[in-house]
C-alpha positions as CSV (number, residue, x, y, z in Angstrom):
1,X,149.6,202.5,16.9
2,X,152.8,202.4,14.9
3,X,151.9,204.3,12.2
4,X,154.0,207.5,12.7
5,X,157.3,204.9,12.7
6,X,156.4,203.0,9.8
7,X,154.8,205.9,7.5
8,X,151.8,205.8,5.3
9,X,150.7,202.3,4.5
10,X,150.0,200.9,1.1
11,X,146.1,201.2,0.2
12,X,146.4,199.0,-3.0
13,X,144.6,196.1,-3.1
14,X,146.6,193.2,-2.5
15,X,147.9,194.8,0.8
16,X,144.5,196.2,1.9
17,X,144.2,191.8,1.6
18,X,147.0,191.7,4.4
19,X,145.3,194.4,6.8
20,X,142.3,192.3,6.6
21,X,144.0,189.6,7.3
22,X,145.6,190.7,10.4
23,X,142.7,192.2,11.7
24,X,140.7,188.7,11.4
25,X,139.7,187.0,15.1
26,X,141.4,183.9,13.7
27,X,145.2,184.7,12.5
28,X,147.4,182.6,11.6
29,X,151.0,182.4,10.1
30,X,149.9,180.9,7.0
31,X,147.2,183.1,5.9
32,X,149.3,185.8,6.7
33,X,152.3,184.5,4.7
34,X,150.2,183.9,1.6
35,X,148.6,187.4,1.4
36,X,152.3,188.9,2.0
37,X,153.5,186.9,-1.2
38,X,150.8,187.8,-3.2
39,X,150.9,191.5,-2.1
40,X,155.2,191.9,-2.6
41,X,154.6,190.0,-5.9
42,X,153.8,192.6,-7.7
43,X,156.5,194.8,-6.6
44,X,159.2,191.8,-6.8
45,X,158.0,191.6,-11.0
46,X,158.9,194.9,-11.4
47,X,162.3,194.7,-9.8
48,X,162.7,191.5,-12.1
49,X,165.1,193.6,-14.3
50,X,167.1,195.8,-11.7
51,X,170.6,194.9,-12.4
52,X,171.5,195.9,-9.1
53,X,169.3,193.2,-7.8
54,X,170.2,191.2,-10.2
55,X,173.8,191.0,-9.1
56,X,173.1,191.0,-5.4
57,X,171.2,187.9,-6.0
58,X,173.2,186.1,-8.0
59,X,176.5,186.9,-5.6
60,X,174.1,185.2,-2.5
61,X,173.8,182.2,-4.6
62,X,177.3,181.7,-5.0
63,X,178.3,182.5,-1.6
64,X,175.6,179.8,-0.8
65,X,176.6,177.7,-3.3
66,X,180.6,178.3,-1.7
67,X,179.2,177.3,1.7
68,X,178.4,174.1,0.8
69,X,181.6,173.0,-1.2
70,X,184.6,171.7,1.4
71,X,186.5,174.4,0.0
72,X,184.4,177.7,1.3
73,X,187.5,181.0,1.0
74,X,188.3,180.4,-2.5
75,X,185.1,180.3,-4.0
76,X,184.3,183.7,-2.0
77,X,188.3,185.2,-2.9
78,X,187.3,184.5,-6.7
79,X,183.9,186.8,-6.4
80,X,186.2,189.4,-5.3
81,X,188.8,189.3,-7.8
């Protein structure tokens, strides 16, 4: 069920790990997160050097970074500028 929304699942390896996972009588959160990292990692090393990532990263951390200051418009007026 699901599958004509979502599309064609992954049959690689590391995400057939997640299937089998979720289809285990005894699920839980942390089994699940941990074969989810492992399966994404792959894909998150090859997006390592995408500078549109790149930036989009990098401008979270400094609106996090901003959020934390007492001062929180100017920080974020000086990423626009």
């Amino acid at each position: 069920m699901g599958h004509i929304r979502l599309g064609r699942l992954p049959k690689l390896k590391p995400w057939i790990g997640v299937f089998s996972v979720l289809e285990s009588q005894d699920l839980n959160a942390v089994a699940l997160a941990q074969a989810t990292a492992v399966a994404a990692q792959s894909q998150f090393s090859g997006l390592e050097r995408n500078d549109a990532i790149n930036y989009c990263f990098w401008t979270l951390v400094r609106i996090v970074t901003a959020s934390r200051g007492d001062e929180f418009v100017t920080p974020l007026k000086s990423l626009c500028s």
